[in-house]
N, CA and C atoms as an extended XYZ file, in Angstrom:
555
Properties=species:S:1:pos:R:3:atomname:S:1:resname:S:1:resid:I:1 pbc="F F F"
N         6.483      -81.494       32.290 N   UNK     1
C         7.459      -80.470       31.995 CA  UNK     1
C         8.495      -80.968       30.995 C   UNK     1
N         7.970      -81.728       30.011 N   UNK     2
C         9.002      -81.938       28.879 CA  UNK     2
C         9.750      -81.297       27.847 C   UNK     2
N         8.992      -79.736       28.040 N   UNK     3
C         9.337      -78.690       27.238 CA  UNK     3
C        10.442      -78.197       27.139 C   UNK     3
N        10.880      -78.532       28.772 N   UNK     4
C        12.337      -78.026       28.610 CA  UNK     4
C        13.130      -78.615       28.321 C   UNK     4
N        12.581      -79.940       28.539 N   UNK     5
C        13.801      -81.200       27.959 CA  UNK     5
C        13.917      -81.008       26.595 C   UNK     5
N        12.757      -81.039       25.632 N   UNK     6
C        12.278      -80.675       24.526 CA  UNK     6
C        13.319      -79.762       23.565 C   UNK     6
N        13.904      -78.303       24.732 N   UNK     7
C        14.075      -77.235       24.645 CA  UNK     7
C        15.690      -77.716       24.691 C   UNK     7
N        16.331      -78.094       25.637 N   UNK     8
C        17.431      -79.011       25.803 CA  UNK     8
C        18.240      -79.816       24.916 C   UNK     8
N        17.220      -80.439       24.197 N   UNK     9
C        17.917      -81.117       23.346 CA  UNK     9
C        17.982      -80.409       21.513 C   UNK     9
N        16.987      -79.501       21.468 N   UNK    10
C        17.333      -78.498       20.349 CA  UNK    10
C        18.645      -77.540       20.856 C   UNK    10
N        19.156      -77.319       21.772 N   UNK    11
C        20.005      -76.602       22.314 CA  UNK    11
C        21.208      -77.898       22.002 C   UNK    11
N        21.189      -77.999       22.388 N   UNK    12
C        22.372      -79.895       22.302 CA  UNK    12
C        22.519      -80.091       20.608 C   UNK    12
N        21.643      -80.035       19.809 N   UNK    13
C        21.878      -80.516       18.416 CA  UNK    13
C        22.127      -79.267       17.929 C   UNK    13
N        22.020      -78.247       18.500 N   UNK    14
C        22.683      -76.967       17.683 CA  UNK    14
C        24.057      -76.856       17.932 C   UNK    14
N        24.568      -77.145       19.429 N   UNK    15
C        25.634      -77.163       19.782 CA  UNK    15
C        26.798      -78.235       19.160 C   UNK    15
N        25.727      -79.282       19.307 N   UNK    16
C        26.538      -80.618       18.609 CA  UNK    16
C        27.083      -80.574       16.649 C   UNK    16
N        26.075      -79.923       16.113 N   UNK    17
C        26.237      -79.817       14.573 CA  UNK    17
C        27.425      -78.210       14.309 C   UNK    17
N        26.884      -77.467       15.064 N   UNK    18
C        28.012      -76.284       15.251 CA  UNK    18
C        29.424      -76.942       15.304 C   UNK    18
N        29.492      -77.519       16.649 N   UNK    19
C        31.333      -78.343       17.111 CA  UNK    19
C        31.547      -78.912       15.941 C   UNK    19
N        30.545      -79.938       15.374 N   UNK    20
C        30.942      -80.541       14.238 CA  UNK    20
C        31.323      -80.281       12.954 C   UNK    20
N        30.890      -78.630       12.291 N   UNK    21
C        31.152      -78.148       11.395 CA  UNK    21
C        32.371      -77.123       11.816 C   UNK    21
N        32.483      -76.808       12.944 N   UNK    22
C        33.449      -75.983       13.017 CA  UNK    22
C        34.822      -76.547       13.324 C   UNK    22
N        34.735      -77.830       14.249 N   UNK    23
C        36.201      -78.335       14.570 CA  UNK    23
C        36.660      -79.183       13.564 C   UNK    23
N        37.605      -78.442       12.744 N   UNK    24
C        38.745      -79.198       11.185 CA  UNK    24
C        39.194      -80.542       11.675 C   UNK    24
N        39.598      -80.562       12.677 N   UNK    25
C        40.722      -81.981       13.363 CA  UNK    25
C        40.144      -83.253       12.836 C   UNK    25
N        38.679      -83.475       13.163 N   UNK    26
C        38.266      -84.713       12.721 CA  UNK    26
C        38.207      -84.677       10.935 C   UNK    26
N        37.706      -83.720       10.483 N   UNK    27
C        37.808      -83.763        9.065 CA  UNK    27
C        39.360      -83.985        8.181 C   UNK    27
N        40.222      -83.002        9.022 N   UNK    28
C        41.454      -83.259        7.963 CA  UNK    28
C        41.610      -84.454        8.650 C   UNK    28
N        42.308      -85.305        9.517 N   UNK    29
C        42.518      -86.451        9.678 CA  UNK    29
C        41.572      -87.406        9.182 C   UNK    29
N        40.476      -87.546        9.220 N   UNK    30
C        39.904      -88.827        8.141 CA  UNK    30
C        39.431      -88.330        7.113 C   UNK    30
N        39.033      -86.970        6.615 N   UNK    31
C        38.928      -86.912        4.966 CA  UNK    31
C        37.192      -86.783        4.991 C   UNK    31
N        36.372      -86.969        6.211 N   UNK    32
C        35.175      -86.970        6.282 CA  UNK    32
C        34.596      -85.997        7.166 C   UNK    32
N        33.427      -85.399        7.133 N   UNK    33
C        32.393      -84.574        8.068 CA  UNK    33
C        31.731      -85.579        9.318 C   UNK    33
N        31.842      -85.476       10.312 N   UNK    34
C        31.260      -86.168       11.477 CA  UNK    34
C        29.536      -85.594       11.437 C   UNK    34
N        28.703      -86.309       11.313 N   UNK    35
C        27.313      -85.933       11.368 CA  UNK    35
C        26.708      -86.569       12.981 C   UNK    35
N        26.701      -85.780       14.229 N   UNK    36
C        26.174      -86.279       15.028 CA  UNK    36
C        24.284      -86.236       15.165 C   UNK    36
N        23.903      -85.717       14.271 N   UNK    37
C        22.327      -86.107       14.407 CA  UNK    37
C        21.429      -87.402       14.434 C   UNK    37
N        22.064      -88.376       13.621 N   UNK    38
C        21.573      -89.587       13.863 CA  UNK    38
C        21.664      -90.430       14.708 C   UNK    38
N        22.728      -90.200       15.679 N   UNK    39
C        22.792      -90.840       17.357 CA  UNK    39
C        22.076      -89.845       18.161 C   UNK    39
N        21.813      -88.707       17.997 N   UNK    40
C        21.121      -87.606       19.060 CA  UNK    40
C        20.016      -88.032       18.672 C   UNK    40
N        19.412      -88.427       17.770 N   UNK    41
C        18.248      -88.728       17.008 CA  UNK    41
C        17.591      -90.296       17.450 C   UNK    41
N        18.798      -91.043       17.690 N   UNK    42
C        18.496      -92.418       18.705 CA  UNK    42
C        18.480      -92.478       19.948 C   UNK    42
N        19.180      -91.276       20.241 N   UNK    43
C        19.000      -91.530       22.211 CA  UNK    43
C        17.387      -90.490       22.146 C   UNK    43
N        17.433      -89.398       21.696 N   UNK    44
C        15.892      -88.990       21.875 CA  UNK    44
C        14.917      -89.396       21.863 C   UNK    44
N        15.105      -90.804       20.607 N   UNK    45
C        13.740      -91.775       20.992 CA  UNK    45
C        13.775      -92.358       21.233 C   UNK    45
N        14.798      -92.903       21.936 N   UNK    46
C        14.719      -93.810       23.144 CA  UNK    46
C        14.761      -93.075       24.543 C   UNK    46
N        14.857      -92.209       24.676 N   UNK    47
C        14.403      -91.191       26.273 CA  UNK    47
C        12.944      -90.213       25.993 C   UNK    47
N        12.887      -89.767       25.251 N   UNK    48
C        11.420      -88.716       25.182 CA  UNK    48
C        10.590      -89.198       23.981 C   UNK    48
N         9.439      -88.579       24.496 N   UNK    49
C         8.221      -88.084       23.601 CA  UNK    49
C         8.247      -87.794       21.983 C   UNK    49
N         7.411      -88.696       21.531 N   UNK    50
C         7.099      -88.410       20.246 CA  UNK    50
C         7.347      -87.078       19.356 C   UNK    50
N         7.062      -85.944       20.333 N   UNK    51
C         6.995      -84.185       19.823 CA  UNK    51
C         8.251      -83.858       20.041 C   UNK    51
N         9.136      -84.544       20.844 N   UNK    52
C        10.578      -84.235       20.882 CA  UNK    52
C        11.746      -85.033       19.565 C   UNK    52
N        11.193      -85.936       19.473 N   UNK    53
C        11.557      -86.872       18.013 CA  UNK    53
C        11.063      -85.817       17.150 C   UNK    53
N        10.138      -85.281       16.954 N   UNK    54
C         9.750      -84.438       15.680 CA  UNK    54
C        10.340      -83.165       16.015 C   UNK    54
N        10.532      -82.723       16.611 N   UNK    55
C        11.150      -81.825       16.954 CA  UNK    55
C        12.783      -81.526       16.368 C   UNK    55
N        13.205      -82.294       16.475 N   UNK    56
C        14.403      -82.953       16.481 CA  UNK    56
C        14.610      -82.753       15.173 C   UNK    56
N        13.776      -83.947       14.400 N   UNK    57
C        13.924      -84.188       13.215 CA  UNK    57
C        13.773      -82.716       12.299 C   UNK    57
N        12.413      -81.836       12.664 N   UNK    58
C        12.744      -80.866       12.062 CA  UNK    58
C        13.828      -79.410       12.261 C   UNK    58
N        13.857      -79.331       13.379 N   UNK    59
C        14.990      -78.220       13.833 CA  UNK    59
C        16.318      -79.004       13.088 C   UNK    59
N        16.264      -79.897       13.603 N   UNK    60
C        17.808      -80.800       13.168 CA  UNK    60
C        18.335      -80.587       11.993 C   UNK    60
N        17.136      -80.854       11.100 N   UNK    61
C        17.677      -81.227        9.780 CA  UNK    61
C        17.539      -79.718        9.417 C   UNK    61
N        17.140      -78.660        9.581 N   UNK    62
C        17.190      -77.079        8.988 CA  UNK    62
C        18.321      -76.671        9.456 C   UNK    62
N        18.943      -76.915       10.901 N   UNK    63
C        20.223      -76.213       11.330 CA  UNK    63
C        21.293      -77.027       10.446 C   UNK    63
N        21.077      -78.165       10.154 N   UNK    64
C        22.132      -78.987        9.669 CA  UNK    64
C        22.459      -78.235        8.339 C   UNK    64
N        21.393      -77.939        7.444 N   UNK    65
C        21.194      -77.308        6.101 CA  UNK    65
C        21.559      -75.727        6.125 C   UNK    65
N        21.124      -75.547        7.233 N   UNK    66
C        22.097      -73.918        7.124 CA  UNK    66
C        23.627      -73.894        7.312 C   UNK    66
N        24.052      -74.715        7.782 N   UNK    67
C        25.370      -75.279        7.631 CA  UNK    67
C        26.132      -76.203        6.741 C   UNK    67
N        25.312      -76.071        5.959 N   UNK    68
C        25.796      -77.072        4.640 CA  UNK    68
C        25.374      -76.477        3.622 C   UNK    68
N        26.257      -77.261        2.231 N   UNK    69
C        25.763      -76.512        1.170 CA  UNK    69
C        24.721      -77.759        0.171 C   UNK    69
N        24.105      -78.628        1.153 N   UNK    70
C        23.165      -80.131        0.284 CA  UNK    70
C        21.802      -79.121        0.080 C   UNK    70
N        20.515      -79.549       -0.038 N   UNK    71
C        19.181      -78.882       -0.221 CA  UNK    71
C        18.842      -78.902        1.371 C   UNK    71
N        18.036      -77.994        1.330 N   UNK    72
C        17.486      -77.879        2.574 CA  UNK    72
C        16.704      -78.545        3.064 C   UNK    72
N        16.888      -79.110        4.408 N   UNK    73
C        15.957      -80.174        4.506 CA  UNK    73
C        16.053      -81.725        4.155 C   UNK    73
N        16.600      -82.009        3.361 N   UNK    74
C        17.377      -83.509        2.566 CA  UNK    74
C        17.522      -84.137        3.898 C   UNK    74
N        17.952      -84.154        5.225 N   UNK    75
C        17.711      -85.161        5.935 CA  UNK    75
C        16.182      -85.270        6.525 C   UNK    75
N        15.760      -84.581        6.694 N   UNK    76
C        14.296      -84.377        7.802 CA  UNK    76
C        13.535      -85.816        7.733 C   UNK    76
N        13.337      -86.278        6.598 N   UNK    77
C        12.567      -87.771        6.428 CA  UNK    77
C        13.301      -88.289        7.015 C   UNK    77
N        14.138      -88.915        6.944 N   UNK    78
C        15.133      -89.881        7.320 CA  UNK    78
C        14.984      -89.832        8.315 C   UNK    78
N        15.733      -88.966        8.749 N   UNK    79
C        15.583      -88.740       10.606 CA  UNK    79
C        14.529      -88.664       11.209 C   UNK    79
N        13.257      -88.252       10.988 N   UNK    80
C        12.153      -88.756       11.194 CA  UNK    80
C        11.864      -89.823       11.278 C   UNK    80
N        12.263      -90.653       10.277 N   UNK    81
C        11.764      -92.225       10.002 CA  UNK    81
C        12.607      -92.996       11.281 C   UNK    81
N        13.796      -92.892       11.165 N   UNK    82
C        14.900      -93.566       12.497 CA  UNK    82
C        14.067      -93.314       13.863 C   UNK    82
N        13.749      -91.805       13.789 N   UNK    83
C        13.403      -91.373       15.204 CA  UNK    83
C        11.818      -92.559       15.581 C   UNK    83
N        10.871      -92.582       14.657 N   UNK    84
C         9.625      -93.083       15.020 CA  UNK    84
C        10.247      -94.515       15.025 C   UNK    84
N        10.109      -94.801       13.757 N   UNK    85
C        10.858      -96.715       14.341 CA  UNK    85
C        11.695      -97.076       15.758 C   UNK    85
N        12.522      -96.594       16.163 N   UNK    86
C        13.654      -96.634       17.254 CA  UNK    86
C        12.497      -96.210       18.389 C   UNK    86
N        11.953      -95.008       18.075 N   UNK    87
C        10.675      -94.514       19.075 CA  UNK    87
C         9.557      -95.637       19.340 C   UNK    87
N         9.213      -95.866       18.443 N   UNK    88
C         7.924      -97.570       18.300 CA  UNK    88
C         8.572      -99.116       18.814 C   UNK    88
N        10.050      -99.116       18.780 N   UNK    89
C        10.609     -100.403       19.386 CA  UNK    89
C        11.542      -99.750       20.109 C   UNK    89
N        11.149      -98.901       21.066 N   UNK    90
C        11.919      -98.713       22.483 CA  UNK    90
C        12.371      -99.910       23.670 C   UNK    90
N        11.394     -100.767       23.826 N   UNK    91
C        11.083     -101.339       24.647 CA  UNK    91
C        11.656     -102.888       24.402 C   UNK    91
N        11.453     -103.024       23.210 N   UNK    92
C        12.808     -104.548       22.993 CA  UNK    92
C        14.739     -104.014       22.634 C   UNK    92
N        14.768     -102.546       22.659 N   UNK    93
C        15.890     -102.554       22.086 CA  UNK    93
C        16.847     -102.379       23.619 C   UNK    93
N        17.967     -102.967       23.580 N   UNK    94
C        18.862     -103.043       25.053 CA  UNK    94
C        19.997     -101.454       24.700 C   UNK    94
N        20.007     -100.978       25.855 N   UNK    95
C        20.394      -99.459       25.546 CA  UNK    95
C        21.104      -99.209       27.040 C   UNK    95
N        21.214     -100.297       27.835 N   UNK    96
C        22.403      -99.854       29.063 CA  UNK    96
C        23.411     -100.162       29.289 C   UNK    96
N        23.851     -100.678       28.233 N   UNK    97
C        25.180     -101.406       28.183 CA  UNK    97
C        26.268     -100.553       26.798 C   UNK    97
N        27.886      -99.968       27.187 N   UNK    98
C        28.270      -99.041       26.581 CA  UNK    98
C        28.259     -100.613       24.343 C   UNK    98
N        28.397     -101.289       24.489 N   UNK    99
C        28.830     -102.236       23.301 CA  UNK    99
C        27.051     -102.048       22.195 C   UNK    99
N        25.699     -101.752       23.247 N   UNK   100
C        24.620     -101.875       22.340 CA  UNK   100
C        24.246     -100.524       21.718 C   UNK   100
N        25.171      -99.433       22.951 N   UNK   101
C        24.670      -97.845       22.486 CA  UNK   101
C        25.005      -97.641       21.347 C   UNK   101
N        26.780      -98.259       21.221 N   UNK   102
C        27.948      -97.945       19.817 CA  UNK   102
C        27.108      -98.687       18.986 C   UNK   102
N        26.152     -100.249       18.972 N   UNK   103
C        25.795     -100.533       18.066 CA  UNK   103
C        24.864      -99.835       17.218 C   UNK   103
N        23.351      -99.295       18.186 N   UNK   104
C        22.685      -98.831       17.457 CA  UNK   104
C        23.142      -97.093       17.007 C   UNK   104
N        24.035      -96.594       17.403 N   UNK   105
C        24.688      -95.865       17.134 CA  UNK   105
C        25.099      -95.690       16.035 C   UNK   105
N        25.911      -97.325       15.586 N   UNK   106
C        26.433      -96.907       14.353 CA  UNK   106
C        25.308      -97.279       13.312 C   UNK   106
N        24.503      -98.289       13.601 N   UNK   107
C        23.231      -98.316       12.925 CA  UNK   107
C        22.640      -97.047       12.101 C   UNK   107
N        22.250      -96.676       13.031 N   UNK   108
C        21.931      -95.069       13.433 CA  UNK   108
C        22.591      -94.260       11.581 C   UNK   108
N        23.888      -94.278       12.172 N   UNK   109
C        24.833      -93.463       11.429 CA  UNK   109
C        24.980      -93.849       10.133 C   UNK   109
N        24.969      -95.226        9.746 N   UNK   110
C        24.558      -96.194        8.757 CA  UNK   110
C        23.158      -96.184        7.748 C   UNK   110
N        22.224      -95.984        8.186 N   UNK   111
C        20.925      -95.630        7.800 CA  UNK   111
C        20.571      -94.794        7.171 C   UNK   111
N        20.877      -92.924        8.503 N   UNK   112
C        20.569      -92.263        7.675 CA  UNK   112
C        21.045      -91.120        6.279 C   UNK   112
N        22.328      -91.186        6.213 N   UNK   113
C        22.913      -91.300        4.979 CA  UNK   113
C        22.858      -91.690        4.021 C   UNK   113
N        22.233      -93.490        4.147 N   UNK   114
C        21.775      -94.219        3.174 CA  UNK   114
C        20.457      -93.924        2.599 C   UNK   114
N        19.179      -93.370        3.382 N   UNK   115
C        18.342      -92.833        2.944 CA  UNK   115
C        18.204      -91.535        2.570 C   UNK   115
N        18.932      -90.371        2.650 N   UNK   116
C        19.401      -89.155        2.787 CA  UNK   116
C        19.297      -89.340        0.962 C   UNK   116
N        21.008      -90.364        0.672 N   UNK   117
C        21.195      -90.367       -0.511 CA  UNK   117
C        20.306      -90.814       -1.332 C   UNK   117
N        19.439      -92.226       -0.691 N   UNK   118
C        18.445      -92.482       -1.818 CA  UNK   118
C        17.408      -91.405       -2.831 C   UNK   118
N        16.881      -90.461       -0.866 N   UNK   119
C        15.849      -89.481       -1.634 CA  UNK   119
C        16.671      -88.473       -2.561 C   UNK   119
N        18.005      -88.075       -2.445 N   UNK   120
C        18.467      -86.955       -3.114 CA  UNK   120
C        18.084      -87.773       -4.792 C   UNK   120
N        18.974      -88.836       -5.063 N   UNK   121
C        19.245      -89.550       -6.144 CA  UNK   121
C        17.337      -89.707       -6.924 C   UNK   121
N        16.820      -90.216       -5.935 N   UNK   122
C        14.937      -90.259       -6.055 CA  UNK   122
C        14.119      -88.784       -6.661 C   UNK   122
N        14.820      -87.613       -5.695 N   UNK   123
C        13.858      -86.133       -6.217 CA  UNK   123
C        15.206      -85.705       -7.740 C   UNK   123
N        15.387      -86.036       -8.011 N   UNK   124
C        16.697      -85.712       -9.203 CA  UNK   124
C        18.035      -85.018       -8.940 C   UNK   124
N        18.403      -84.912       -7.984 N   UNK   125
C        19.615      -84.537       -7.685 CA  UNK   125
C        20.599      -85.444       -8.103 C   UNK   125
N        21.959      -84.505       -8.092 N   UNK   126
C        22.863      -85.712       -8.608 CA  UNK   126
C        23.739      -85.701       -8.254 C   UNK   126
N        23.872      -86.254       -6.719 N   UNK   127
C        25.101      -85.886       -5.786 CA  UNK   127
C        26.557      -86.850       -6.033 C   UNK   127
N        27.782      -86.435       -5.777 N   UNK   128
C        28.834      -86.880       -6.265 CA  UNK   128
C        28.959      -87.914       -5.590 C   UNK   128
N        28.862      -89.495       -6.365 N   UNK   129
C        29.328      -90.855       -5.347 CA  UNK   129
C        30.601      -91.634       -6.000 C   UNK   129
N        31.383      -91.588       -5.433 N   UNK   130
C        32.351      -92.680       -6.020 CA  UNK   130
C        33.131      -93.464       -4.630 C   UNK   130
N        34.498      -94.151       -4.861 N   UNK   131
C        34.652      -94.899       -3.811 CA  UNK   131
C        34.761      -93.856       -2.435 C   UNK   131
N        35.295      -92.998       -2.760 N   UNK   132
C        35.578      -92.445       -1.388 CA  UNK   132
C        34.434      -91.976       -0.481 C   UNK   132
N        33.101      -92.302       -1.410 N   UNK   133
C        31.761      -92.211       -0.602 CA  UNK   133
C        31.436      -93.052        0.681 C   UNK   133
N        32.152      -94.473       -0.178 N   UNK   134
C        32.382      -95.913        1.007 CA  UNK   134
C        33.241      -95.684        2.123 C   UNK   134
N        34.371      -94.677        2.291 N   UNK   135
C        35.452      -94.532        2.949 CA  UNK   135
C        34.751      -93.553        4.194 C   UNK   135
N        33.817      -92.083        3.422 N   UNK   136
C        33.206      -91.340        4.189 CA  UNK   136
C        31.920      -91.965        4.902 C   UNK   136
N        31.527      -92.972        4.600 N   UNK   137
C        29.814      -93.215        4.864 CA  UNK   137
C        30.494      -94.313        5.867 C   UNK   137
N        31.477      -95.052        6.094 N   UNK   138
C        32.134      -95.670        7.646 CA  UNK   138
C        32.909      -94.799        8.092 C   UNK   138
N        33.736      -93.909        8.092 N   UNK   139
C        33.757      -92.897        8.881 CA  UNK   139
C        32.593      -92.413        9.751 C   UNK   139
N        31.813      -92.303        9.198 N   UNK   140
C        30.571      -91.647        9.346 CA  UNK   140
C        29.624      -92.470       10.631 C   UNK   140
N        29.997      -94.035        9.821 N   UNK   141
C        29.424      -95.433       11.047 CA  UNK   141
C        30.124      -95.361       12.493 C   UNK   141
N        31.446      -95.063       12.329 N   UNK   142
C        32.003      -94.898       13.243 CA  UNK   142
C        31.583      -93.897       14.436 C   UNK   142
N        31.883      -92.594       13.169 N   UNK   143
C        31.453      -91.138       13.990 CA  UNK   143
C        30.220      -91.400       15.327 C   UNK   143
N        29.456      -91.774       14.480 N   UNK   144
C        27.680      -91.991       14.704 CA  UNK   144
C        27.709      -92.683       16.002 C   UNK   144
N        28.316      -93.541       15.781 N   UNK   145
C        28.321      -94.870       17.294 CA  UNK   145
C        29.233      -94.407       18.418 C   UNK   145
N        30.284      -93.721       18.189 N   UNK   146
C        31.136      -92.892       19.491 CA  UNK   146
C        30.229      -91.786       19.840 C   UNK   146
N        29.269      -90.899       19.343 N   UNK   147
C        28.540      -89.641       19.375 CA  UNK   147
C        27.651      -90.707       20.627 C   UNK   147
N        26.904      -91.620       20.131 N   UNK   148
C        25.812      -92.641       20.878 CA  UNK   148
C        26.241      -92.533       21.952 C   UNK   148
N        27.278      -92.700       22.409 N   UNK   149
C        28.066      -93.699       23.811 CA  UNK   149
C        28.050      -92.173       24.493 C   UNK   149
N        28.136      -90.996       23.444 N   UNK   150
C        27.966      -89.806       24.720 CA  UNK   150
C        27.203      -89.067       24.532 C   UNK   150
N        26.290      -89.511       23.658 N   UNK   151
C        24.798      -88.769       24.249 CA  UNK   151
C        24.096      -89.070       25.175 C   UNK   151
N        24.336      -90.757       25.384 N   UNK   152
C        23.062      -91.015       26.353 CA  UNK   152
C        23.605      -90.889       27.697 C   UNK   152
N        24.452      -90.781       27.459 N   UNK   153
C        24.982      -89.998       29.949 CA  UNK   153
C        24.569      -88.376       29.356 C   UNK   153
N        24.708      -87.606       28.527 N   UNK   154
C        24.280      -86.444       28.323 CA  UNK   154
C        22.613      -86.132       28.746 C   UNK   154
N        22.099      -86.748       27.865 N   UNK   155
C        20.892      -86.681       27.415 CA  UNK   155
C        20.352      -87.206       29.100 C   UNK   155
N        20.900      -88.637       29.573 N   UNK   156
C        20.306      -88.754       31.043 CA  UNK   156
C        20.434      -87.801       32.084 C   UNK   156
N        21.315      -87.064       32.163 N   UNK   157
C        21.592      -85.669       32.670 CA  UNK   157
C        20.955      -84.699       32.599 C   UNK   157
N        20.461      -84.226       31.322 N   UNK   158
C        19.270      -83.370       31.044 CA  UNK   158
C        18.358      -83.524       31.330 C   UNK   158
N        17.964      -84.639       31.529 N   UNK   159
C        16.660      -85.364       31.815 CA  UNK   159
C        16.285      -85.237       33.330 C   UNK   159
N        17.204      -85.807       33.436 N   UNK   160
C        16.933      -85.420       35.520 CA  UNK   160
C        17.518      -84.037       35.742 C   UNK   160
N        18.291      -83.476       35.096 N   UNK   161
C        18.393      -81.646       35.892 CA  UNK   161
C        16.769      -80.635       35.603 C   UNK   161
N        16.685      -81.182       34.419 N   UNK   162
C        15.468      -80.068       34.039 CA  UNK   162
C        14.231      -80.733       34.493 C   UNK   162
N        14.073      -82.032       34.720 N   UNK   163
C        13.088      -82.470       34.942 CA  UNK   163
C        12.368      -81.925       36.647 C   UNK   163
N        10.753      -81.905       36.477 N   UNK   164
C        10.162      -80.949       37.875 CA  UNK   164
C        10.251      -82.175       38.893 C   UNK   164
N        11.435      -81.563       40.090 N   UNK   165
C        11.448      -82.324       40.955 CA  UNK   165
C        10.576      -82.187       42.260 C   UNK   165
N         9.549      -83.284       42.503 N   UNK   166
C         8.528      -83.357       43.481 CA  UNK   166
C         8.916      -82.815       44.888 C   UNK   166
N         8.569      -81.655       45.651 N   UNK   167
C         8.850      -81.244       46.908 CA  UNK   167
C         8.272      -82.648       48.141 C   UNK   167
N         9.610      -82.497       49.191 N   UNK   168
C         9.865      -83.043       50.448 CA  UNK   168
C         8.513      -83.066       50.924 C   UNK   168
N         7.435      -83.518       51.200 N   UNK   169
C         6.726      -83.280       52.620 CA  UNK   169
C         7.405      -83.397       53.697 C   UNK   169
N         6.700      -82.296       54.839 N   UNK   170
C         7.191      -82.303       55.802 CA  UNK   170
C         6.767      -83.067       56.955 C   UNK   170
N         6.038      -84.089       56.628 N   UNK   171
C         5.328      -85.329       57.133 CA  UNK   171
C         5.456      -86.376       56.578 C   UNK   171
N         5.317      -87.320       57.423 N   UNK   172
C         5.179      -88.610       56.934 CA  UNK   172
C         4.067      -89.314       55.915 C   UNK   172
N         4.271      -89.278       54.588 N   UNK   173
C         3.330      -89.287       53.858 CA  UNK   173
C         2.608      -90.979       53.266 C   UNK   173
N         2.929      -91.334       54.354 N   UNK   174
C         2.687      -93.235       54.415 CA  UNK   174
C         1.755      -93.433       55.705 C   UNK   174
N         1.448      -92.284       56.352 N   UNK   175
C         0.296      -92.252       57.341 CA  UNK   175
C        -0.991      -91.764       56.776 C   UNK   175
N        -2.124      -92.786       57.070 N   UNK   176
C        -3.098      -92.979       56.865 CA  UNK   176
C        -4.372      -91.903       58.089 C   UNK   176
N        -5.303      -91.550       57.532 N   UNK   177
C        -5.743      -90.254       58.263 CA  UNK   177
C        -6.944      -91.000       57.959 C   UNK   177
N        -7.726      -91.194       59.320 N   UNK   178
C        -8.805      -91.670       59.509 CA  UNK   178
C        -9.539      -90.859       60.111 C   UNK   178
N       -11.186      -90.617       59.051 N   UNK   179
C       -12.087      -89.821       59.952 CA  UNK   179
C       -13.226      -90.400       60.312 C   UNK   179
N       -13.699      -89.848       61.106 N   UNK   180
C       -15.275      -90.678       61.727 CA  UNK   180
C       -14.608      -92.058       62.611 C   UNK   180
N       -15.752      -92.099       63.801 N   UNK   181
C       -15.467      -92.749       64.828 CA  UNK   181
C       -14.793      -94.214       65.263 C   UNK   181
N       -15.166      -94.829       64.139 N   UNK   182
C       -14.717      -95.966       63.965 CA  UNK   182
C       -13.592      -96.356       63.690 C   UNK   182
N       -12.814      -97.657       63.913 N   UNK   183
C       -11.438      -97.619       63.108 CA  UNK   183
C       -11.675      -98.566       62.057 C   UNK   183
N       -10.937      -98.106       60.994 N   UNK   184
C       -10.825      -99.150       59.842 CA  UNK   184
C        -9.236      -99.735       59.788 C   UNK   184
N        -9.038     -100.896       60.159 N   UNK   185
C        -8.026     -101.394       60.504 CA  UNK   185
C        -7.082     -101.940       58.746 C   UNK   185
C-alpha cells in the first residue's frame, strides 16, 4: 500500500512549494526564495520506493515551474539524479541523528541548483549570475538542511499513519496446530 504514501508525499511537496512561494517573510529578510524540494527529495529516497522518487521528481519539478517564471521542468533531472543516487546509497548513509539530516540536507540543497544551473547554461539559456547568486545559492544550503530536519519526523509520520496496519488475532498466533496422531515435538 505505498500508493498512498506515494500520494502523501505529492500532497506534502505541493503544500511545501505553495508555503514557500507564498510566505514573503523568508524572502524579504534574506533576499532569497527557499526551495524545499531537494530535502523532500532526500528524505523520499531514503524512506520509499523507487516510483515514489520518480514521482517526486516529476510532479515536483512541474508544480515548482508553474510557480515560477524559469522553463518548465529545468529541475526534473537533477532531482531525479539526487533522488536515485541518495536512493542507491541508502544503506551507508547515517540519517537518525538531527547534525547528519541538516548535513545531507544541505548537500541536498547545494547540488541541486548547481546542476539546475549547469543544464540551463548547457541547453542555451542565459540565466542572470553574479555575486548575489553566491549569497542566494547558501541561503538556499541553509534553507535545504532546516527543511531536512523536518521532513523526516514528517515523512516518518506519513509513513506509519497511511501505512496498512496488520489486524489483532484473536488468538494466540505462536501456537502450533498439530494434525494426525502423532506428536511432533
Amino acid at each position: 500500500m505505498k500508493g498512498f504514501f506515494t500520494l502523501t508525499i505529492l500532497l506534502t511537496a505541493l503544500t511545501s512549494i505553495y508555503a514557500a512561494s507564498a510566505w514573503h517573510l523568508p524572502r524579504q529578510l534574506t533576499g532569497a526564495q527557499l526551495d524545499p524540494l531537494p530535502a523532500l527529495m532526500l528524505v523520499v529516497a531514503l524512506r520509499a520506493p523507487i516510483s515514489a522518487v520518480t514521482a517526486l521528481a516529476i510532479g515536483g519539478s512541474l508544480l515548482q515551474s508553474a510557480l515560477s517564471s524559469g522553463p518548465v521542468g529545468a529541475s526534473l533531472v537533477p532531482l531525479y539524479a539526487l533522488g536515485l543516487v541518495v536512493h542507491l546509497n541508502a544503506h551507508s548513509l547515517s540519517q537518525y541523528h538531527i547534525g547528519p539530516r541538516f548535513a545531507l540536507g544541505a548537500i541536498a540543497g547545494g547540488v541541486v541548483p548547481a546542476l539546475t544551473l549547469g543544464l540551463l547554461v548547457l541547453s542555451g539559456h542565459e540565466p542572470l549570475v553574479g555575486w548575489f547568486t553566491l549569497w542566494q545559492w547558501s541561503v538556499g544550503i541553509l534553507g535545504s538542511g532546516i527543511f531536512a530536519v523536518l521532513f523526516f519526523p514528517l515523512l516518518e509520520w506519513l509513513d506509519q499513519s497511511v501505512e496498512e496496519q496488520p489486524l489483532a488475532a484473536p488468538y494466540d498466533t505462536t501456537t502450533r496446530i498439530v494434525r494426525g496422531t502423532r506428536f511432533h515435538g
